[in-house]
C-alpha positions in Angstrom: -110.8 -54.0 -19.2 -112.4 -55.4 -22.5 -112.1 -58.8 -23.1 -108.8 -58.4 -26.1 -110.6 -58.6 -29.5 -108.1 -61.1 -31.0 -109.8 -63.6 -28.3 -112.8 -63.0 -29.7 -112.7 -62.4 -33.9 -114.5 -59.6 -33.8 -113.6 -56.8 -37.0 -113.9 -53.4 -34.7 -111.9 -50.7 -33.8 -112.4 -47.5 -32.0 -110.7 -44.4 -31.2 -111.1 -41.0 -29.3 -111.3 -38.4 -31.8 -112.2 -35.3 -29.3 -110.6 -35.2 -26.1 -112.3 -33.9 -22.7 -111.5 -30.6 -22.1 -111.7 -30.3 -18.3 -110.1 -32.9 -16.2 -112.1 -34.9 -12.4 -109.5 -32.8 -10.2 -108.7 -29.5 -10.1 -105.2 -28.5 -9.6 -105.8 -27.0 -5.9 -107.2 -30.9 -4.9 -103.8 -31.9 -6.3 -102.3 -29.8 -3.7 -103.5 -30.6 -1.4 -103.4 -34.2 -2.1 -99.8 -34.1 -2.5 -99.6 -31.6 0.5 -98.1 -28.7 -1.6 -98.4 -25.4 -0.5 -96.8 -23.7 -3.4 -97.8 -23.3 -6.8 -94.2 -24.0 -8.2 -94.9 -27.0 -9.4 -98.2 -26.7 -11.0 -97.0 -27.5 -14.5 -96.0 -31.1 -13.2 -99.1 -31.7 -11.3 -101.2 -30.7 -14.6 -99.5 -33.3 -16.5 -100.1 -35.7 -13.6 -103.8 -35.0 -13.3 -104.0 -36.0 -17.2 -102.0 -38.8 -16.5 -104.2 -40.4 -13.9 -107.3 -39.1 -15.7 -106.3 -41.7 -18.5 -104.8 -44.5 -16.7 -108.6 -44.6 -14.6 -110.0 -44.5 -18.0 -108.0 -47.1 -19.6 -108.6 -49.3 -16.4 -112.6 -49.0 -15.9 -112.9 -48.8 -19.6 -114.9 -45.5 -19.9 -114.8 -42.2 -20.9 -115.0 -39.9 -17.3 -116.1 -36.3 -18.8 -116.9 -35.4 -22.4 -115.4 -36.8 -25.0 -116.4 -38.1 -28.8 -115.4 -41.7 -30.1 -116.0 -43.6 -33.3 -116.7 -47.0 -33.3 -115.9 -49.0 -36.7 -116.9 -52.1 -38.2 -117.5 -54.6 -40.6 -120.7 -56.0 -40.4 -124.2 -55.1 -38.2 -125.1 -57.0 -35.4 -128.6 -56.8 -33.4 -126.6 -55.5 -30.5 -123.6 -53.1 -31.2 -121.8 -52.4 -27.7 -120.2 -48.9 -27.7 -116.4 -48.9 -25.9 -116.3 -46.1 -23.3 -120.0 -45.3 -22.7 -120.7 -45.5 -19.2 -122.0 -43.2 -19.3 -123.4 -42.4 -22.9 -124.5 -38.5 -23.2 -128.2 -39.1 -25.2 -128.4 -35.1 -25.6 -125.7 -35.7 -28.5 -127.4 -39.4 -29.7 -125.1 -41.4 -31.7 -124.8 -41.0 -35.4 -124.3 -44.7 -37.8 -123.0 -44.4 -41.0 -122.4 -46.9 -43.6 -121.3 -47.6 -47.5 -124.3 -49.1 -48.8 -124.1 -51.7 -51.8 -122.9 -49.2 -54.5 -120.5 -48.3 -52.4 -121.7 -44.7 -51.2 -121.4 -43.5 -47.8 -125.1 -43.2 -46.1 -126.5 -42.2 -42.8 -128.8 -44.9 -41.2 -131.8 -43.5 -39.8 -132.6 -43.2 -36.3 -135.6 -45.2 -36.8 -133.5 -48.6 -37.5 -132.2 -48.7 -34.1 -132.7 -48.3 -30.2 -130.0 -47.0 -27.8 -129.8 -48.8 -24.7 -127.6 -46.9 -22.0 -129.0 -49.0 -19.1 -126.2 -51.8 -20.6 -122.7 -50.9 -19.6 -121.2 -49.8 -21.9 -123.9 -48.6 -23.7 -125.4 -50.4 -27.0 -127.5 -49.7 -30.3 -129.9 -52.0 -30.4 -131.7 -53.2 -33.9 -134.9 -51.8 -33.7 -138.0 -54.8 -33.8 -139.2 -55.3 -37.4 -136.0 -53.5 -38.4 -133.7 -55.0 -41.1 -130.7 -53.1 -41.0 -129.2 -51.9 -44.6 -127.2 -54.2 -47.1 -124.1 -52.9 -47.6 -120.7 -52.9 -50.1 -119.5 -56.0 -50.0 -116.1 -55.6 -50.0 -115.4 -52.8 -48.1 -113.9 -53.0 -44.4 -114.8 -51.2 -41.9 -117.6 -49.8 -43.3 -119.9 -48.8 -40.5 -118.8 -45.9 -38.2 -120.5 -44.8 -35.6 -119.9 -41.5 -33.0 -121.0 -40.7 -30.0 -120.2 -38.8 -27.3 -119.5 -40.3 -23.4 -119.0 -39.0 -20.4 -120.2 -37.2 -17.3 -120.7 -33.4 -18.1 -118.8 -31.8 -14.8 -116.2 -33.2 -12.7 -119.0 -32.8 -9.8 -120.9 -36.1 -11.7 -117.8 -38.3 -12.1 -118.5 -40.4 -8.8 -116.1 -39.5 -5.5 -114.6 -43.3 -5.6 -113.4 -42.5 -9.2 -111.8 -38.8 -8.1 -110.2 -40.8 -4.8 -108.5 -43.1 -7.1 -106.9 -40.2 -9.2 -105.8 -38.7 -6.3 -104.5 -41.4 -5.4 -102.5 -42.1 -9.0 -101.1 -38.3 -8.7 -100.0 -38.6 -5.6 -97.9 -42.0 -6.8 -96.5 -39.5 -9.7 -95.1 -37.3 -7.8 -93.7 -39.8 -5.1 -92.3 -42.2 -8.1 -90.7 -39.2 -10.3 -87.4 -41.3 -11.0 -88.7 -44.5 -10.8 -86.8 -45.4 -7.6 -89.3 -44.7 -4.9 -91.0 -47.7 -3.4 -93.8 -46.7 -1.0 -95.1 -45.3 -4.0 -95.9 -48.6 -5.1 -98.6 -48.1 -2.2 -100.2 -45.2 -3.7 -100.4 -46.8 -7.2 -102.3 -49.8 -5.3 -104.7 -47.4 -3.7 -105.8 -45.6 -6.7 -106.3 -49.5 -8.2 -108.8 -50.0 -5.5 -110.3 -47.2 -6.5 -110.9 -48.5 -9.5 -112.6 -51.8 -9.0 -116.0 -50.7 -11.0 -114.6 -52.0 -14.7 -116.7 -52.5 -17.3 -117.0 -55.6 -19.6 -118.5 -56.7 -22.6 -117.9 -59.3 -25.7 -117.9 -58.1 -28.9 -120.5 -60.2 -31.1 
């Protein structure tokens, strides 16, 4: 998980704004997972894919399949880390805009900066000889960037990943009440699953 920005003083924020719309696991591996042979309770094991889809997210700190973010903050930095891009899609690049010192919103060109997706999560680097914009001075949260992460079919998102959501269904359905405990066993399973986090400090 990200290191908890109060630790480190940093002014950003981000936020989904578009949500994938296809999830790692199809219904059928749900199934099968579960060992259902029926399709009576389908509705549940939807909610349960979505469910785990997030909770794998949340825990390795990326975005699995398509999805768009903004980033917002207060200042530039030479290296501006982007929460939730492993992977980054660079067919949609990033787009940075700002309130410049008369206070009206601009968009940076692409020239100003570098995006590194080798890094995990990805970054914008300040391009070399670049000098990046001055901007209102009072105003908060004055840069926003968007970008979009993701793999592009649930075929890329790698097989340890879809194991561990398997796995996090399958402790839904065992734990419905709240009462079962070897489901405690499947929510460790889908844990190992996902050991890959990612990190970063915000500077």
């Amino acid at each position: 998980m990200p290191i908890p920005l109060a630790a480190v003083h940093v002014p950003v924020a981000w936020t989904r704004i578009v949500g994938p719309k296809i999830e790692p696991i199809t219904i059928e591996e749900a199934q099968d997972q579960v060992r259902l042979t029926t399709d009576d309770d389908n509705a549940n094991l939807a909610r349960y894919i979505a469910a785990a889809r997030d909770a794998a997210e949340e825990t390795l700190s990326r975005g699995l399949l398509t999805q768009t973010w903004v980033l917002q903050r207060d200042s530039w930095a030479d290296a501006i880390w982007l929460p939730m891009a492993a992977p980054l899609q660079i067919d949609t690049p990033p787009t940075v805009s700002y309130y410049d010192a008369d206070g009206v919103q601009q968009v940076l060109s692409t020239s100003s900066y570098i995006v590194d997706t080798i890094s995990r999560p990805a970054r914008l680097l300040r391009a070399a000889n670049a000098v990046w914009p001055a901007m209102q001075s009072d105003r908060m949260a004055g840069i926003q960037i968007t970008y979009v992460v993701g793999w592009k079919t649930p075929a890329d998102v790698p097989a340890r990943i879809k194991q561990g959501i398997r796995q996090y269904v399958a402790y839904l359905d065992a734990d419905r009440e709240g009462m079962e405990v070897q489901a405690e066993n499947a929510l460790k399973a889908a844990e190992r699953c996902w050991d890959d986090r990612v990190f970063w400090i915000e500077t």
